[in-house]
C-alpha positions as CSV (number, residue, x, y, z in Angstrom):
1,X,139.3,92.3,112.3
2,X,138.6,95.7,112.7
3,X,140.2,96.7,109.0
4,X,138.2,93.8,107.8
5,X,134.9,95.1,108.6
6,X,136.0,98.6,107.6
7,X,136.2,96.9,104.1
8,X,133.2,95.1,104.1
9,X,131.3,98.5,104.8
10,X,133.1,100.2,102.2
11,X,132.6,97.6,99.8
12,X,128.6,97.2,100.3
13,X,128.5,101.2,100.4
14,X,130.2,100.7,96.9
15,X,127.5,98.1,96.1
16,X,124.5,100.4,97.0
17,X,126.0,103.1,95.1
18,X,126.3,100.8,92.6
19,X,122.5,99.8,92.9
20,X,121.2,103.3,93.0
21,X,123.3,104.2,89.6
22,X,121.7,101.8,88.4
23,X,117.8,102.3,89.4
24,X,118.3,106.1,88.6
25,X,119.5,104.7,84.4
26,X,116.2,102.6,84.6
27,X,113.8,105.6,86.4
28,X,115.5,107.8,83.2
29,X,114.9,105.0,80.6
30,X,111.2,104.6,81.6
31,X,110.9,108.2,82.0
32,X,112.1,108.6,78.0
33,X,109.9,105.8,77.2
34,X,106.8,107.7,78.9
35,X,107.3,110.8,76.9
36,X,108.1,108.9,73.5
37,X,104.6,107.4,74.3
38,X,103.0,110.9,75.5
39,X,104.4,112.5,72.3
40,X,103.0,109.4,70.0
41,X,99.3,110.0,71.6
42,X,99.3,113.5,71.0
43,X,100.9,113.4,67.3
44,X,98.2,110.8,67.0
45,X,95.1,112.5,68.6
46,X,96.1,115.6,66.5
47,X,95.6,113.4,63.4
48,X,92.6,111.8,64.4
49,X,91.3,115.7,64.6
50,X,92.5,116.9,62.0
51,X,90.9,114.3,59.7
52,X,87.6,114.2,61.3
53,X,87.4,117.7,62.0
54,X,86.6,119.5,65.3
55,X,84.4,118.0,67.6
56,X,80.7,118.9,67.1
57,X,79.1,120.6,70.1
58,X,76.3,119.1,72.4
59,X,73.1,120.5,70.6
60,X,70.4,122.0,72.7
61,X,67.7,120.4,71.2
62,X,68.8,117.3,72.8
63,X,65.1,115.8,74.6
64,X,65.5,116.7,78.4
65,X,63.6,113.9,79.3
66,X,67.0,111.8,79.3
67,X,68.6,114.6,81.8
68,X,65.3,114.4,84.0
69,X,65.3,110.2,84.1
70,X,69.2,110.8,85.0
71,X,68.2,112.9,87.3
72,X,65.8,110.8,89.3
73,X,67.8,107.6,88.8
74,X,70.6,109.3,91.3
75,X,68.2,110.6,93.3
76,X,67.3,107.5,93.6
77,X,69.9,105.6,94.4
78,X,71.0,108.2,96.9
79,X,67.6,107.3,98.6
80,X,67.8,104.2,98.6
81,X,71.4,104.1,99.6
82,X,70.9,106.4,102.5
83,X,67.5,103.8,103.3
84,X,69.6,100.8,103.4
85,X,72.6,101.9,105.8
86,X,70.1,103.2,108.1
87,X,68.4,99.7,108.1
88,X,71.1,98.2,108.7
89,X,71.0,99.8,112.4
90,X,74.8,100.4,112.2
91,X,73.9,104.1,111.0
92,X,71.8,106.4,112.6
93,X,71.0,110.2,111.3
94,X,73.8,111.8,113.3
95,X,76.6,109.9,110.8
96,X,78.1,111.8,108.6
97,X,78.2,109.0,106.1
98,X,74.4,109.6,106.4
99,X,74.2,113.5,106.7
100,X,76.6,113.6,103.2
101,X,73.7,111.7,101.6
102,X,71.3,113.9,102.8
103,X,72.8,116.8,101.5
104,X,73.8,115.2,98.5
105,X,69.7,114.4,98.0
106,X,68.8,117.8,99.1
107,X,71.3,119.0,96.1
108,X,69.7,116.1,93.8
109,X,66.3,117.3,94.1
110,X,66.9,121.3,93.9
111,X,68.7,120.6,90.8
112,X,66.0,118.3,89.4
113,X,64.3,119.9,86.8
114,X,60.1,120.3,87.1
């Protein structure tokens, strides 16, 4: 009985061996695949750039107005995110969920253009 089991081990230890042979081929297979993929995007993205040309630069005469309405729109919503879990009553000013807002506005509003 005793050599029986002995077997039995040996034979699922064989098994799992087996299994793990075969997961590592797969992990290196995918792995191949990955960088075939990887080497694709770049040949293609290198294409792309060479045909368009490289990328023109943000200009600085871009209107500042649309960086100030940014601006205020997350200031915004960090006010009136900060207003509503404090409604809520579950929050109070001590929370840090509440004093990361708070410092997140304070950041909001000194880098808020006049």
């Amino acid at each position: 009985m005793a050599r029986l089991k002995k077997q039995q081990a040996e034979l699922e230890a064989m098994r799992l061996r087996y299994l793990a042979t075969e997961e590592k081929e797969a992990v290196r297979q995918d792995r191949q695949e990955l960088d075939d993929i990887r080497n694709e995007l770049n040949r293609l993205k290198k294409q792309e750039e060479e045909r368009l040309g490289p990328a023109p630069a943000e200009s600085d005469s871009a209107p500042s107005l649309n960086l100030n309405e940014s601006a205020e729109e997350h200031l915004s919503r960090l006010l009136e995110e900060r207003d509503t879990l404090l409604r809520t009553g579950v929050y109070t000013h001590e929370d840090r969920i509440i004093a990361e807002l708070n410092r997140q506005i304070q950041e909001a509003m000194r880098d808020r253009k006049p």
